[in-house]
Each structure stands twice: as C-alpha cells, then as structure tokens.
DSSP file (Angstrom, degrees, kcal/mol; ACC not computed):
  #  RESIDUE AA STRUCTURE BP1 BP2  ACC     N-H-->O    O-->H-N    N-H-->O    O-->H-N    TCO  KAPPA ALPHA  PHI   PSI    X-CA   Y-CA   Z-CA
    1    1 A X              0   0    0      0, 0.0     3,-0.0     0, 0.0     0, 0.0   0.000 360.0 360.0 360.0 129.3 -141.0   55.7  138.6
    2    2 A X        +     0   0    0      1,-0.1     2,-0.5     2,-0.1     0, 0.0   0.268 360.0  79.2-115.1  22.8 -141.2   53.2  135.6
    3    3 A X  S    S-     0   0    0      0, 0.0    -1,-0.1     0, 0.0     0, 0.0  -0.946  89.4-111.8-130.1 113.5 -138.9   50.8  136.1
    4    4 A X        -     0   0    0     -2,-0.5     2,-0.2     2,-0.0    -2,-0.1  -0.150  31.2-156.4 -59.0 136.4 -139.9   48.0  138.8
    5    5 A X        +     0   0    0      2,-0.0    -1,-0.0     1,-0.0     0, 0.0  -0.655  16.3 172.8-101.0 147.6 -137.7   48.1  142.2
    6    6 A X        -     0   0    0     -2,-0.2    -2,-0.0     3,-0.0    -1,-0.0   0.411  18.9-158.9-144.3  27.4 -137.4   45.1  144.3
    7    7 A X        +     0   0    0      1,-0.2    -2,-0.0     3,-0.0     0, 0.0   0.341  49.1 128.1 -42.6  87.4 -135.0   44.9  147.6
    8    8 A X    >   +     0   0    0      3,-0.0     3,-2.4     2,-0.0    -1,-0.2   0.311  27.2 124.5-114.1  11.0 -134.7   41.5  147.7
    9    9 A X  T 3  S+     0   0    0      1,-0.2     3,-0.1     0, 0.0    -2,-0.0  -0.366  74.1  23.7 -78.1 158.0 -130.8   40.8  147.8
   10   10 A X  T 3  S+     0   0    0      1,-0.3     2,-0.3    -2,-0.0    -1,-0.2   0.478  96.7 123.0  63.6  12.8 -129.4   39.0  150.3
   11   11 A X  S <  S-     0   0    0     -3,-2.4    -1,-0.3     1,-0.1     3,-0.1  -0.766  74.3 -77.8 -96.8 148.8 -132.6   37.2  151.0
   12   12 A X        -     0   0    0     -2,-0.3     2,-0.9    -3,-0.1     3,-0.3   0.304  30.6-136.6 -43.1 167.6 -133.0   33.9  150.9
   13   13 A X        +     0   0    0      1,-0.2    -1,-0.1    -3,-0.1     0, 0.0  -0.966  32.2 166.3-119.6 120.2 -133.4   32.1  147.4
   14   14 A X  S >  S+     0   0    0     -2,-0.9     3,-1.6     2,-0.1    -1,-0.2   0.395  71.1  70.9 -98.8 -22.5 -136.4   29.7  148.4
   15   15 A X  T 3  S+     0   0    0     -3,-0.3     4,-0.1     1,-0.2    -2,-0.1   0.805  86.5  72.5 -77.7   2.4 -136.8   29.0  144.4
   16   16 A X  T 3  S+     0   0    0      2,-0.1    -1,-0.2     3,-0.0    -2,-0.1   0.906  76.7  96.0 -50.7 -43.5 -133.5   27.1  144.8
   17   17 A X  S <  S-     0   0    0     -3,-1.6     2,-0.5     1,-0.1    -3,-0.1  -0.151  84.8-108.5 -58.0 146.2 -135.1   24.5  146.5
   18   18 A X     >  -     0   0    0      1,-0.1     4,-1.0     2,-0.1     5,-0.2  -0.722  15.2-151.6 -98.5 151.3 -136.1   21.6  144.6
   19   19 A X  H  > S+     0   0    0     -2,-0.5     4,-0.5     1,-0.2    -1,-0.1   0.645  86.2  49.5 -87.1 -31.2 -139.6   21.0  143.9
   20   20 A X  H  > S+     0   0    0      3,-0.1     4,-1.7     2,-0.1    -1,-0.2   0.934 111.3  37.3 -58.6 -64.0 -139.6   17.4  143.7
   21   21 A X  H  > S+     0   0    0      2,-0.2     4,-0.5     1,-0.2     5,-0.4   0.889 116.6  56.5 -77.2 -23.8 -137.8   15.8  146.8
   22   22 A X  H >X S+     0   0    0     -4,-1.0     4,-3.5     2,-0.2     3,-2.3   0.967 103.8  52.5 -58.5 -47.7 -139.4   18.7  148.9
   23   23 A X  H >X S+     0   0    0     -4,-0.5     4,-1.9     1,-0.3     3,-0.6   0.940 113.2  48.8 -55.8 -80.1 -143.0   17.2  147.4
   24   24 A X  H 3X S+     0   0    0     -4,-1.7     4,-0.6     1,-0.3    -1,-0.3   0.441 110.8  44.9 -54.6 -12.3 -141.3   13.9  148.9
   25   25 A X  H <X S+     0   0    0     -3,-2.3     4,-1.7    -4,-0.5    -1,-0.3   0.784 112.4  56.5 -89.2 -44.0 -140.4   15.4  152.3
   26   26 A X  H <X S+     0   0    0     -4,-3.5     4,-1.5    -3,-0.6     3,-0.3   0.940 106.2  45.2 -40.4 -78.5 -143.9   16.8  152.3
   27   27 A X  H  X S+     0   0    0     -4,-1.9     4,-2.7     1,-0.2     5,-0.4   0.890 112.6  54.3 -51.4 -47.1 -145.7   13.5  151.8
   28   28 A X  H >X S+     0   0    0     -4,-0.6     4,-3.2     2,-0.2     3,-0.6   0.917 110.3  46.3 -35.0 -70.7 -143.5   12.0  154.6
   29   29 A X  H 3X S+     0   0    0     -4,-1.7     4,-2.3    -3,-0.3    -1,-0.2   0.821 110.5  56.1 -18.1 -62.2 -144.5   14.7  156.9
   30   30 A X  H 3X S+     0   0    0     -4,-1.5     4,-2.6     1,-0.2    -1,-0.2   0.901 104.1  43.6 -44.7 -55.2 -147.6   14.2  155.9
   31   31 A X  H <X S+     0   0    0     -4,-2.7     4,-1.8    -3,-0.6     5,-0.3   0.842 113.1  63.8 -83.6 -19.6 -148.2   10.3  156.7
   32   32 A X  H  X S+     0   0    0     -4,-3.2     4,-5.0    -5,-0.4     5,-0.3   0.950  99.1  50.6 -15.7 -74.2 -146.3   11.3  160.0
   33   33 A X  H  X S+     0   0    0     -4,-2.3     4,-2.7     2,-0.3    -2,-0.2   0.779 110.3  44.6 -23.6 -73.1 -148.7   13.3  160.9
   34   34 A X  H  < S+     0   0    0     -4,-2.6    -1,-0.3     2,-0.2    -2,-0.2   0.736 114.9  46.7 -79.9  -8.5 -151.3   11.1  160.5
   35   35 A X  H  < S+     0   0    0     -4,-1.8    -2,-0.3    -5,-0.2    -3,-0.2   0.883 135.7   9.7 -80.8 -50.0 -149.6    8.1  162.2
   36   36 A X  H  < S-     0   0    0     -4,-5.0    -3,-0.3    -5,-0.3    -2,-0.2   0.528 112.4 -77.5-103.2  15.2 -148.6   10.6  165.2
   37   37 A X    ><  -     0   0    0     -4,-2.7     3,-0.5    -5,-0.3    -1,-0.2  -0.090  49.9 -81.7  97.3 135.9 -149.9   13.6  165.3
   38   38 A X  T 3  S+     0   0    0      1,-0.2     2,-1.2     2,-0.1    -8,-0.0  -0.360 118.1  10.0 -68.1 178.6 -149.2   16.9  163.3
   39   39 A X  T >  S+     0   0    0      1,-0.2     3,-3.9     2,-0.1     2,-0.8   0.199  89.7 135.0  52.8 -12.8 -145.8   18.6  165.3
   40   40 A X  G X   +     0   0    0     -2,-1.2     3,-0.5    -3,-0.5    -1,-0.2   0.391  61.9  55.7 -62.5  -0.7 -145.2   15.6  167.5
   41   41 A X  G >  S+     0   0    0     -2,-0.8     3,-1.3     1,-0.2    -1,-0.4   0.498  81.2  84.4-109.3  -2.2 -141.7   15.3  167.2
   42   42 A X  G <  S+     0   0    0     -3,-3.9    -1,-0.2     1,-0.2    -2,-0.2   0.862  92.6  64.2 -55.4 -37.1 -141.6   19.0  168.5
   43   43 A X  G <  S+     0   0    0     -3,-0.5    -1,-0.2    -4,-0.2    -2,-0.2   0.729  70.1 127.2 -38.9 -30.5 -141.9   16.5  171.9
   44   44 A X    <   +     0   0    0     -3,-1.3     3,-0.1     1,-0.1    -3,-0.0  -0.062  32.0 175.8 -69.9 161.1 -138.8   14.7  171.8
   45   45 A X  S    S+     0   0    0      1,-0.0     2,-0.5     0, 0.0    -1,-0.1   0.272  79.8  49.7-131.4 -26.5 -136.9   14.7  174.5
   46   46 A X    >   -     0   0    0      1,-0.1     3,-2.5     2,-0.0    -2,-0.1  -0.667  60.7-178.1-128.1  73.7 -134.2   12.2  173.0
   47   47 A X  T >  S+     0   0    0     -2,-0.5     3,-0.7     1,-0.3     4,-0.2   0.617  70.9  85.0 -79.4   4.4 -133.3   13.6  169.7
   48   48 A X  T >> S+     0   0    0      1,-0.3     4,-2.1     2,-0.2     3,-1.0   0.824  75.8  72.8 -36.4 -40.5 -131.1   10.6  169.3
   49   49 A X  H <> S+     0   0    0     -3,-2.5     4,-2.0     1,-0.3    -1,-0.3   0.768  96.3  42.8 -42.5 -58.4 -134.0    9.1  168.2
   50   50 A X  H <4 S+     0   0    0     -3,-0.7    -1,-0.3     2,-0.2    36,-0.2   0.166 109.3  61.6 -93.5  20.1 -134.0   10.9  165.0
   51   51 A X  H <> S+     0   0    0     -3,-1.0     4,-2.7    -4,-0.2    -2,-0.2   0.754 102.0  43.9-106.3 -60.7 -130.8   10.4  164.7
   52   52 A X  H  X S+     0   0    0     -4,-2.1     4,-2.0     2,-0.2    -2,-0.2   0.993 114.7  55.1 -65.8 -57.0 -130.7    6.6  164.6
   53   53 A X  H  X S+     0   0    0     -4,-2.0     4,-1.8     1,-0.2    -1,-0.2   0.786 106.8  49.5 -42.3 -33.7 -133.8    6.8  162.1
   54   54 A X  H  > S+     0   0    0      1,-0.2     4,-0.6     2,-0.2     3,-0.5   0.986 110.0  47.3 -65.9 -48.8 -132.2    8.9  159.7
   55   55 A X  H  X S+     0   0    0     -4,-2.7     4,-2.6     1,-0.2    -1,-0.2   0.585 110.9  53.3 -79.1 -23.2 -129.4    6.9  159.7
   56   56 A X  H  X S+     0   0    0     -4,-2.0     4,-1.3     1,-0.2    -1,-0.2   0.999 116.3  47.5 -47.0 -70.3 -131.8    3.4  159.2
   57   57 A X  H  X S+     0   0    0     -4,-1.8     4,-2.4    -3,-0.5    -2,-0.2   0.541 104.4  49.7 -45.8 -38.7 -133.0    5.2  156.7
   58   58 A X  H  X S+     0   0    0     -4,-0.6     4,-3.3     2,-0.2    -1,-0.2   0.954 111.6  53.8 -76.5 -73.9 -129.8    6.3  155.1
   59   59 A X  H  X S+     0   0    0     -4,-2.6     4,-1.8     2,-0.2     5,-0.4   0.918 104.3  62.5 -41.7 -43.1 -128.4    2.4  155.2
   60   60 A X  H >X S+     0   0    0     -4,-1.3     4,-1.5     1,-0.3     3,-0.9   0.946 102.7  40.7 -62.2 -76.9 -131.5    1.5  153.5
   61   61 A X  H 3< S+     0   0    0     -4,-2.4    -1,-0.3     1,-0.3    -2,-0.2   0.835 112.3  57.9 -38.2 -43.0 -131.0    3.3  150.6
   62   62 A X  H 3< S+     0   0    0     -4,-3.3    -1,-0.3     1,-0.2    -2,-0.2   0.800 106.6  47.6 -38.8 -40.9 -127.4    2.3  150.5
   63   63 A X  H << S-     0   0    0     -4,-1.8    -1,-0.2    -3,-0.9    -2,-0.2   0.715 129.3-102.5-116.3 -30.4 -128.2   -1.3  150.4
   64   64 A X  S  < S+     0   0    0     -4,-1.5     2,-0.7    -5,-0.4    -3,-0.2   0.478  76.6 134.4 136.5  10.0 -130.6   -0.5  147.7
   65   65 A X        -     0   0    0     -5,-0.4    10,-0.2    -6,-0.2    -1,-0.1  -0.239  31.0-171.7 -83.7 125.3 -134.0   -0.4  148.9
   66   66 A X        +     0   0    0     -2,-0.7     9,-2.9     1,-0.2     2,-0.7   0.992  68.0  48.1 -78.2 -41.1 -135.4    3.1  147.3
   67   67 A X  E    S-A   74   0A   0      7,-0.3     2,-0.3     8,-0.1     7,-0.2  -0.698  84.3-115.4-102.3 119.3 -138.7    2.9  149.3
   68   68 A X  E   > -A   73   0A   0      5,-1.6     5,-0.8    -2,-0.7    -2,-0.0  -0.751  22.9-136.3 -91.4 144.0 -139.7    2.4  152.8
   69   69 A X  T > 5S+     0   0    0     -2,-0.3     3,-0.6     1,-0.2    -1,-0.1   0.871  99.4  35.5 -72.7 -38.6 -141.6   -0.6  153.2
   70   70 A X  T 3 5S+     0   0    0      1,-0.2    -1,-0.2     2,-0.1    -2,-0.1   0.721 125.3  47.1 -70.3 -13.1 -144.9    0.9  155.9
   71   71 A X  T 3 5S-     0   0    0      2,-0.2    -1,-0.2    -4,-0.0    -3,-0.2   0.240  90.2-143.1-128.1  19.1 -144.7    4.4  153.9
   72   72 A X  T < 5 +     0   0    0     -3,-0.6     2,-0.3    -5,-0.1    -3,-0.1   0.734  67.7 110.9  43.1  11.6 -144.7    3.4  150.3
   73   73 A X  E   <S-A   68   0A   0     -5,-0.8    -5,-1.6     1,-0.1    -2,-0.2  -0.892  81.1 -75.2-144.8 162.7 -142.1    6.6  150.0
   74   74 A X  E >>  -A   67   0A   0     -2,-0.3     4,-2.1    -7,-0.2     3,-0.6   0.104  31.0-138.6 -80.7 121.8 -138.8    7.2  149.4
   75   75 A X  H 3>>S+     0   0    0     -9,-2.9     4,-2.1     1,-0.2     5,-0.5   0.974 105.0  59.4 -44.2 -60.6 -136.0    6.4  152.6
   76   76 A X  H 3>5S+     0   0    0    -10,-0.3     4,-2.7     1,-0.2    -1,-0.2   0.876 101.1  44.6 -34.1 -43.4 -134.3    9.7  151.5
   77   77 A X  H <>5S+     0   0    0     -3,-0.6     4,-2.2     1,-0.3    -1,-0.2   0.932 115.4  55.5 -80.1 -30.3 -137.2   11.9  152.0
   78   78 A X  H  X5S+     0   0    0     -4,-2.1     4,-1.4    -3,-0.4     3,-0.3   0.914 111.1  46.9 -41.9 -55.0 -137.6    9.8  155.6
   79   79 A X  H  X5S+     0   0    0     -4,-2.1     4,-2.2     1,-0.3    -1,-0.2   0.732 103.8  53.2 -94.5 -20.9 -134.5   10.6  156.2
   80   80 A X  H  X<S+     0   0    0     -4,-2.7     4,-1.2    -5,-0.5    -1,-0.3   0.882 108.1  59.9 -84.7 -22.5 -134.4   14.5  155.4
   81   81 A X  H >X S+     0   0    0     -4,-2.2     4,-3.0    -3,-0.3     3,-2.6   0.986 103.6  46.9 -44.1 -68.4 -137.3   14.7  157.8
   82   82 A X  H 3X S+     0   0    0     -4,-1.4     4,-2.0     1,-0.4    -2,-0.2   0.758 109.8  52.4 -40.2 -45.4 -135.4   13.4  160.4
   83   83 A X  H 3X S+     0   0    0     -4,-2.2     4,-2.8     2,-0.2    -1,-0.4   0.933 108.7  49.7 -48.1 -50.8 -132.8   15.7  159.5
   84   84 A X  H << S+     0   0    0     -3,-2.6     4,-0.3    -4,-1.2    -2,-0.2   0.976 113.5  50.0 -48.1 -52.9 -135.4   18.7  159.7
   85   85 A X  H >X S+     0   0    0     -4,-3.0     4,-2.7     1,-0.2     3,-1.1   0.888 102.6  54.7 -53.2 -39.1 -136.4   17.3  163.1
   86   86 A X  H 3X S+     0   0    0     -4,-2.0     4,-3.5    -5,-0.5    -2,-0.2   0.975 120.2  37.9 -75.9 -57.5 -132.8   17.1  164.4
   87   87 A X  H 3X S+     0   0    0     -4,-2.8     4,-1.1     1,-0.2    -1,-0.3   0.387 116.3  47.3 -52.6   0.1 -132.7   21.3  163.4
   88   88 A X  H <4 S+     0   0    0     -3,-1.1     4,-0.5    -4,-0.3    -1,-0.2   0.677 110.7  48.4-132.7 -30.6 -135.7   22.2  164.2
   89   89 A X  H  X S+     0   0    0     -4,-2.7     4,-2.1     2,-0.2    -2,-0.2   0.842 115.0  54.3 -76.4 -32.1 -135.4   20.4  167.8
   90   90 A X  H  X S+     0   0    0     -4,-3.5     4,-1.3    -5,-0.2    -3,-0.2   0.997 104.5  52.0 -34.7 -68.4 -131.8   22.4  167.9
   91   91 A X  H  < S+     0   0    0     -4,-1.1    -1,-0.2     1,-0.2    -2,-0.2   0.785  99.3  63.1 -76.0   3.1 -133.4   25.6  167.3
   92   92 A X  H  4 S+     0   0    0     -4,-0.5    -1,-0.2     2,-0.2    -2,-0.2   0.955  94.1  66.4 -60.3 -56.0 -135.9   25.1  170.2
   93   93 A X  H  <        0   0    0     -4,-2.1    -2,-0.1     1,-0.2    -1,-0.1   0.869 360.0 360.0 -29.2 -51.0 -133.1   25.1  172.5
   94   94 A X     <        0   0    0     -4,-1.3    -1,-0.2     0, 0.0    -2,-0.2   0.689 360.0 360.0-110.3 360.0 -132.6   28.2  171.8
C-alpha cells in the first residue's frame, strides 16, 4: 500500500480544543492542587459547592474583574474547572 490509511472518523477532534484557555484551566488545576491536594475534589460529597464557585466566579468576570485576586489567574478558567468538577463528579455516579 502507498497511500497512508488512518480510521480516525468519528473520533473525537481533541485539536479543536483551544490551546490557550485549556493552558489557563491547566494552571488553575494546578494551583488547586497545590493548595488541596491533586484529585481532591474527586471527594465532594456536596457538588453544590462547585456550583456556587463557578458561579462566584462567573459574577466576577461580569462585574469586570478578569483575574482572581488569591490565584493571580483568570475567573473564567476558575470557573471551567468547576465546571469540569461538576462533570466529572456526575460521571462518578455512574
């Protein structure tokens, strides 16, 4: 055969994602991590929790503040963890 084969359709497209605000989820994750412990929110018991933060978060940036003030980084990417968490504690469930 001289013509390269590939079966990838109808797999996910990860190079959709973008590489910048993931890099911004990342570092969030990261200073998580080191304030609680890597996985820790795999704990929660009251995913409410991440519910209300995103949503802190969410208001902040509306009212215009680009940055959270303890994590030098951006309230969105705060708040797409929190998002992550809220799916990721979903798919435990099941």
């Amino acid at each position: 055969m001289d013509k390269f084969v590939k079966a990838d359709a109808g797999k996910p497209r990860y190079d959709l994602l973008p590489p910048g605000p993931i890099h911004e989820v990342v570092k969030v994750l990261t200073f998580g991590a080191a304030k609680y412990g890597p996985d820790n929110w795999r704990l929660c018991t009251e995913p409410w929790r991440y519910v209300r933060a995103g949503l802190g978060h969410i208001f902040a940036h509306m009212r215009g503040e680009k940055l959270d003030e303890e994590s030098e980084l951006p309230h969105l990417a705060h708040a797409a963890c929190c998002l992550l968490f809220l799916l990721g504690l979903e798919e435990q469930k099941s």
